[in-house]
Every structure is written in C-alpha cells, then in structure tokens.
C-alpha positions as CSV (number, residue, x, y, z in Angstrom):
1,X,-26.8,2.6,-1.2
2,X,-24.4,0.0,-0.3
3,X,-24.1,-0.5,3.6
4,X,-20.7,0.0,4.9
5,X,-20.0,-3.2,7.3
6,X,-18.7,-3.2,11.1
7,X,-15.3,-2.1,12.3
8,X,-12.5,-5.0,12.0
9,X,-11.4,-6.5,14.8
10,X,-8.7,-9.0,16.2
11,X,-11.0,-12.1,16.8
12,X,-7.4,-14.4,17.7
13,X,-4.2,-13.9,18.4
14,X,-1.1,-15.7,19.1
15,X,2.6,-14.5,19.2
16,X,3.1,-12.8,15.0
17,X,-0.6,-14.7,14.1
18,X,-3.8,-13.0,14.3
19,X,-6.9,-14.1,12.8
20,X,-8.9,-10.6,12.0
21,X,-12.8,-10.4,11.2
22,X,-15.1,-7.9,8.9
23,X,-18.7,-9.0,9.9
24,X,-21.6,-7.3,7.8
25,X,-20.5,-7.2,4.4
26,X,-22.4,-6.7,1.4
27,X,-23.1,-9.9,-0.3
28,X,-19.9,-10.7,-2.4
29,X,-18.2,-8.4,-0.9
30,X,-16.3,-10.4,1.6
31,X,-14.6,-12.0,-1.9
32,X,-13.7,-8.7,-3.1
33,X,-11.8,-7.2,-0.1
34,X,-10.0,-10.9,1.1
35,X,-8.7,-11.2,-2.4
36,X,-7.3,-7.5,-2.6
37,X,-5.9,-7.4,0.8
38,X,-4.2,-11.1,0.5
39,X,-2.9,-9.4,-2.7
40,X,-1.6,-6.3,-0.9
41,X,-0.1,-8.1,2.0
42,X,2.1,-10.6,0.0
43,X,3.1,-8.7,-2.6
44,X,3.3,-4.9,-1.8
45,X,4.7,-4.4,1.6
46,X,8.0,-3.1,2.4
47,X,11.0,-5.2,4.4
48,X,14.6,-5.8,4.0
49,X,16.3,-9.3,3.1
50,X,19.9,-9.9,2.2
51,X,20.3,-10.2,-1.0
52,X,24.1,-11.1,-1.9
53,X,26.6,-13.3,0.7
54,X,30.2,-13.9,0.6
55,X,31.6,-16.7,2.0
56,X,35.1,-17.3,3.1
57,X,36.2,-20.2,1.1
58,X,33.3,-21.0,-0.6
59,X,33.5,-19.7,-4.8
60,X,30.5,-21.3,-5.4
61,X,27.1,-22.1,-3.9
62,X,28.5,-26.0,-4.6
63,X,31.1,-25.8,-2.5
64,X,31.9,-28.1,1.0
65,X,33.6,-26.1,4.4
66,X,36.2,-27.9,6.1
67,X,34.6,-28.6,9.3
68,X,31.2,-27.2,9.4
69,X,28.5,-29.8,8.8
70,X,26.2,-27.7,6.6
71,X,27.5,-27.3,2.8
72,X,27.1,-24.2,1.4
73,X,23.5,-24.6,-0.5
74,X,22.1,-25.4,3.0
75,X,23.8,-22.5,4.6
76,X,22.6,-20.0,1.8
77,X,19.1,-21.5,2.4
78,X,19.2,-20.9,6.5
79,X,20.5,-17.1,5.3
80,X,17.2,-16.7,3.5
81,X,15.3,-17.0,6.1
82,X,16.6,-14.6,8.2
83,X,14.2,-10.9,7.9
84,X,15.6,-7.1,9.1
85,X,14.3,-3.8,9.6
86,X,16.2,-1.2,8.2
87,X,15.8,2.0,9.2
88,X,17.7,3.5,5.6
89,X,16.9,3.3,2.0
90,X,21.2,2.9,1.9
91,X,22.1,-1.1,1.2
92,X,24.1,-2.0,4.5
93,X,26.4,-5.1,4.8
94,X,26.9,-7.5,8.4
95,X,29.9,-9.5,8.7
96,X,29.9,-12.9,10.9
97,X,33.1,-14.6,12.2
98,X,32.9,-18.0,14.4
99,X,35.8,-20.4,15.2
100,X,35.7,-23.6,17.3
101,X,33.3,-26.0,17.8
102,X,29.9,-24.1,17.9
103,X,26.0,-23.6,16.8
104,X,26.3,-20.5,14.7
105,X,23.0,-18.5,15.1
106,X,21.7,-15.1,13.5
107,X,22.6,-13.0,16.6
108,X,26.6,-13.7,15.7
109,X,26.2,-11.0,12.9
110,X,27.0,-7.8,13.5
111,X,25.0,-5.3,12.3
112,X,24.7,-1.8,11.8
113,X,22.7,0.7,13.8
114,X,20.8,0.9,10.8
115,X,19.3,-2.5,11.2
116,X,17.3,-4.8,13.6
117,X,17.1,-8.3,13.4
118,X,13.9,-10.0,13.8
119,X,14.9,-14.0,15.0
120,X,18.3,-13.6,16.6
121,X,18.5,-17.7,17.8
122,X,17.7,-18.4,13.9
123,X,20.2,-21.3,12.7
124,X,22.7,-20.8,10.7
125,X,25.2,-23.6,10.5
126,X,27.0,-25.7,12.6
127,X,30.9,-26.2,13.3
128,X,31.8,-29.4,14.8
129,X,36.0,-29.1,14.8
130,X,37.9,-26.6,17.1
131,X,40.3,-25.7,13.9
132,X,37.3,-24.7,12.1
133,X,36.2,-21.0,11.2
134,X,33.4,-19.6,9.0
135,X,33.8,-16.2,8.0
136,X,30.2,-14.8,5.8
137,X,29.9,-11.0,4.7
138,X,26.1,-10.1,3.7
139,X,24.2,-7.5,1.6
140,X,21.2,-6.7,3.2
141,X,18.5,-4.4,0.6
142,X,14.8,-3.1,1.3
143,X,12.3,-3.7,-1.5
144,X,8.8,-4.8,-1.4
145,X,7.4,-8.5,-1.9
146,X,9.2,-11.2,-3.4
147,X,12.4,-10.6,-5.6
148,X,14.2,-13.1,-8.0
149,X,17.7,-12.9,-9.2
150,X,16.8,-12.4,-12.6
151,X,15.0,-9.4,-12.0
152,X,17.3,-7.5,-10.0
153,X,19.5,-5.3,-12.2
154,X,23.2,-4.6,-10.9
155,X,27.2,-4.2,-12.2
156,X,29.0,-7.4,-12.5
157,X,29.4,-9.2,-9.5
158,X,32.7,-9.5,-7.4
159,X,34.6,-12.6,-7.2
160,X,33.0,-15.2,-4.7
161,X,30.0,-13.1,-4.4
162,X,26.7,-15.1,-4.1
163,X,23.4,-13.6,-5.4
164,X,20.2,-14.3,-3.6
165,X,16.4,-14.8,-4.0
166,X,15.2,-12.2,-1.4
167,X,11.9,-12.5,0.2
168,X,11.4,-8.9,1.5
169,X,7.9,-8.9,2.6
170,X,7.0,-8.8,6.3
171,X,4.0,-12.1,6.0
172,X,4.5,-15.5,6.3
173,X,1.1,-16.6,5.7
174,X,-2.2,-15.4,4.5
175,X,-5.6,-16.9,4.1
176,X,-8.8,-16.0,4.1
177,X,-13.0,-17.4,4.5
178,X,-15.8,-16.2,3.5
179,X,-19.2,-17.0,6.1
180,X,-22.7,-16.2,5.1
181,X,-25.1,-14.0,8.2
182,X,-27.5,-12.8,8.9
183,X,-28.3,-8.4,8.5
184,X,-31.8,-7.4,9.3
185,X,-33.8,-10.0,7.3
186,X,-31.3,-10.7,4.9
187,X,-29.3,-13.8,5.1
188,X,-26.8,-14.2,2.0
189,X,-24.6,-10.8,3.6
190,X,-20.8,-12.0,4.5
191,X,-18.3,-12.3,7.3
192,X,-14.6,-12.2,5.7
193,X,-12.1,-14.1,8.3
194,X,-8.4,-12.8,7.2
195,X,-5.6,-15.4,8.9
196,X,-2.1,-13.0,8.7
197,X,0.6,-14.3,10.2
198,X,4.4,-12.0,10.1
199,X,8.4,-12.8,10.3
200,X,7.9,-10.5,13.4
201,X,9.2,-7.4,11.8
202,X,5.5,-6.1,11.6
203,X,2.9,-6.9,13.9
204,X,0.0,-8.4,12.1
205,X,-1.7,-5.1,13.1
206,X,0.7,-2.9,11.6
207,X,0.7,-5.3,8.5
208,X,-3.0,-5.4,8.1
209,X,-3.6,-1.1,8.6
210,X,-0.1,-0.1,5.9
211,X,-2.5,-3.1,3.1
212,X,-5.2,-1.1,3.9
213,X,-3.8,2.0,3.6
214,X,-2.2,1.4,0.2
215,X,-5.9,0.3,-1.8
216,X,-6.8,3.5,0.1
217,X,-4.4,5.5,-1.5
218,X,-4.7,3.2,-5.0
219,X,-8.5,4.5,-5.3
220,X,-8.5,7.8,-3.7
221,X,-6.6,8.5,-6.9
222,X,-9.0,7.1,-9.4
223,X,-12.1,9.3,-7.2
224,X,-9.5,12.6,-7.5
225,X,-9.1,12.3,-11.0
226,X,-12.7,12.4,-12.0
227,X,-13.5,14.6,-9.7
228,X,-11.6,17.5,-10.8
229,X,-13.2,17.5,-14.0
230,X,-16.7,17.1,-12.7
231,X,-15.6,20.7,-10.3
232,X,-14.2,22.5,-13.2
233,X,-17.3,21.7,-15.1
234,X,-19.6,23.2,-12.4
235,X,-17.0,26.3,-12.2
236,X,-17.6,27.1,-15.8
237,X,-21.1,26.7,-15.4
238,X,-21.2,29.0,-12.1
239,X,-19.9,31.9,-14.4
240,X,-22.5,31.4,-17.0
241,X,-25.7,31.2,-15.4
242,X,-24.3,34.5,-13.2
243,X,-23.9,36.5,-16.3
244,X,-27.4,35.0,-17.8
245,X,-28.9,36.6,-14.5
246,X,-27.0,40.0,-14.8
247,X,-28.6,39.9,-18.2
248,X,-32.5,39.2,-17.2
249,X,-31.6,42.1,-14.3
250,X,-31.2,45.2,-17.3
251,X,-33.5,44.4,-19.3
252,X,-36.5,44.8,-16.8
253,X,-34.8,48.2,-16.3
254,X,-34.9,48.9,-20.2
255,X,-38.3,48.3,-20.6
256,X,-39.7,50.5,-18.2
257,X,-37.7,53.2,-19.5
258,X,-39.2,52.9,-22.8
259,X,-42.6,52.8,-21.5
260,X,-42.3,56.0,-19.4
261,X,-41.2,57.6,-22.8
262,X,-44.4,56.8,-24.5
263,X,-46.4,57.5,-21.9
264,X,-46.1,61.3,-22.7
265,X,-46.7,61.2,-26.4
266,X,-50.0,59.5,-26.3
267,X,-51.3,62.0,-23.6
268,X,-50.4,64.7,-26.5
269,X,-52.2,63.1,-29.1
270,X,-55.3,62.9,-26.4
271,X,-55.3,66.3,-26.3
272,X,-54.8,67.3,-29.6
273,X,-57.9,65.8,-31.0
274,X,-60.9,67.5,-28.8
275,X,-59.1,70.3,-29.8
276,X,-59.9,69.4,-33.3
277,X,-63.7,68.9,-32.7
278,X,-64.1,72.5,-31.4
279,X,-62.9,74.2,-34.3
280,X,-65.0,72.5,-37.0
C-alpha cells in the first residue's frame, strides 16, 4: 500500500506569502500533487474583480483627461489591479468622485456593504490641476480564475462603457519544488515545497485548504460512482446465497421424512418371510 506522507505545514511566512511543505511523499508523488494544486489555485478559486468602468469624459479607452496625468489606458490598467470580497452572488457597482489637486487612491471608492476592499492606498491616478475632476463608476462581478472579454457573454453595452479583463482569483503567485529524502532506507521518496502568495483577500492558508478541498470533492465523486455499483452488486448477491441456504435447510428435513416412511415397510417384509418357512 502506498504510504500516506506527513501533515503540511507552514515552513515560511511573510505578510500574503507562505511557503508550505509535504515531507514524505511517495516517489513521484510530490510532481503529482504540486501540479494539481498549482492548477487549482490559479485557475479554480473564487474572487470578485470589476469587470466594466465608466469614466466621465473618457468614450474610449484612447482617450486623454484634462488635468490628470494618467491617460485612460493607464488608469484602466491601475483599476485591474484592484481585488474585492463580495459577500453576494448580485454584481454591485462603486462610484469615485475627486476634484483638485490630489493622489487618487482605491479607498476614494465608495462601496457597498456588500464589498471589502483588499489594498485601499492602491494608486489609481493622479490630478495635478485644482479645476480638475475625475468622476469613474465600476462593475465589480465574482467568478473564478482568470476571465477575458471575449468570453464573457452580456446585452450590448451602454454608451462610454468600458469592458475589462478581470482577474478574479485570490493568488498572485504560485510555484512549486520537488526535493528528494530520505524514508526508512529508502532515499528517492519526495518533499513538495508549494510558494503561494494572495492579493490579501484570502490568506494563503485559506487559499491552500478551499484547492484542497475542491480535488477532494473532484475524486470523492469518481470513488462514489463506482462504488454504488460494487454495493448493489453485493446486495443482489446477499439475497441469493440467503435463499440457496433456505433451500439446503428443507431438504435435510425431506429426507428424513422419507426414510422414516420406509423404515416400516421393510420391518413388514422381515416378518412376513419366517412366516413363510413355517408353513412349508
């Protein structure tokens, strides 16, 4: 049998970084579980990312601000970056209005109750005239992973209405190594080092246990479907060897009955022939 390996632990760990480690692993089995949790982590977990901006005076994504020193490509970019947790499945939208001379940062949104944002001194753009204003309204949506535009199906569009790449997952970054040690008297088992590091909207604990869960949940599926035939099987059999037993128990009982009924008659014919002799 396959030995299971040693609990995981946190080996480092430093602000959203941790650096976890899974020590006594079958040999190439450290491969196996680093690629399908890397897997998991980047491209199955849930977060929430806008994912459509308005922006006063701006039509385009090509288009220049009076007064703000960004242009609007840069600003969009600076708007990607920014990562929520939403507490509803319901799209929600945050406004932001600045004037004067400023450095406009994430926390000048205004969000719902619905939502927390995880970098509020994130950059956004900077005004460098009094007389200048920037007015943005955003879309933020939950999904899972990375999204494009293209595949994101929606109604037209309203006028001035930006669409956006979102990047809903929770990591930043995710690496892994694979070391060889040493298990009894075996030297070729592994030691699988996972480097996870988060937008802060997940610790890197939480991160790592909901990956886990979900392979859990991915194979515990494949294990219940065959074995629900493999227990129907045995309940059919259960029936038929209980019925084969029933079976074997009456016909003892027939036997015997028959042999008590012969018994008699061949004491009768034991008797009849001495009788026989006497006569003759």
């Amino acid at each position: 049998m396959i030995p299971l390996p040693s609990k995981p632990k946190v080996s480092e760990k430093i602000d959203n970084m941790a650096i976890f480690e899974i020590a006594g692993l079958y040999p190439g089995y450290g491969v196996t579980l680093g690629n399908a949790l890397r897997r998991v982590l980047l491209s199955s977990l849930e977060g929430a990312s806008i994912t459509q901006v308005k922006i006063k005076n701006a039509p385009h994504e090509f288009s220049a601000l009076s007064g703000v020193l960004e242009d609007v490509v840069m600003i969009l970019l600076n708007i990607k970056k920014l990562s929520f947790r939403s507490f509803s499945d319901e799209p929600q939208t945050i406004t932001l209005k600045v004037k004067g001379e400023k450095e406009v940062k994430a926390k000048d949104f205004k969000l719902t109750s619905e939502l927390k944002l995880s970098d509020p001194n994130a950059h956004i753009a900077t005004l460098t005239k009094s007389t200048a204003d920037l007015e943005i309204e955003a879309l933020v949506e939950k999904g899972t992973g990375y999204e494009p535009i293209e595949r994101r199906e929606r109604a037209k569009s309203e006028v001035g209405a930006l669409p956006l790449d979102a990047f809903f997952t929770p990591v930043r970054k995710i690496s892994f190594t694979v070391e060889s040690m040493r298990v009894g008297k075996r030297t070729d088992f592994d030691r699988l080092k996972l480097k996870l590091e988060t937008n802060g909207v997940l610790t890197p604990e939480e991160a790592f246990k909901k990956a886990a869960d979900i392979l859990v949940a991915q194979f515990s599926l494949l294990t219940e479907a065959f074995g629900q035939t493999e227990e129907k099987k045995e309940e059919v059999a259960e029936p038929k060897s209980k019925s084969k037993a029933k079976d074997k128990a009456k016909k003892p009982a027939v036997k015997k009955e028959k042999a008590k009924d012969k018994a008699p008659a061949t004491k009768k014919v034991l008797a009849k022939k001495p009788a026989k002799k006497l006569k003759k």
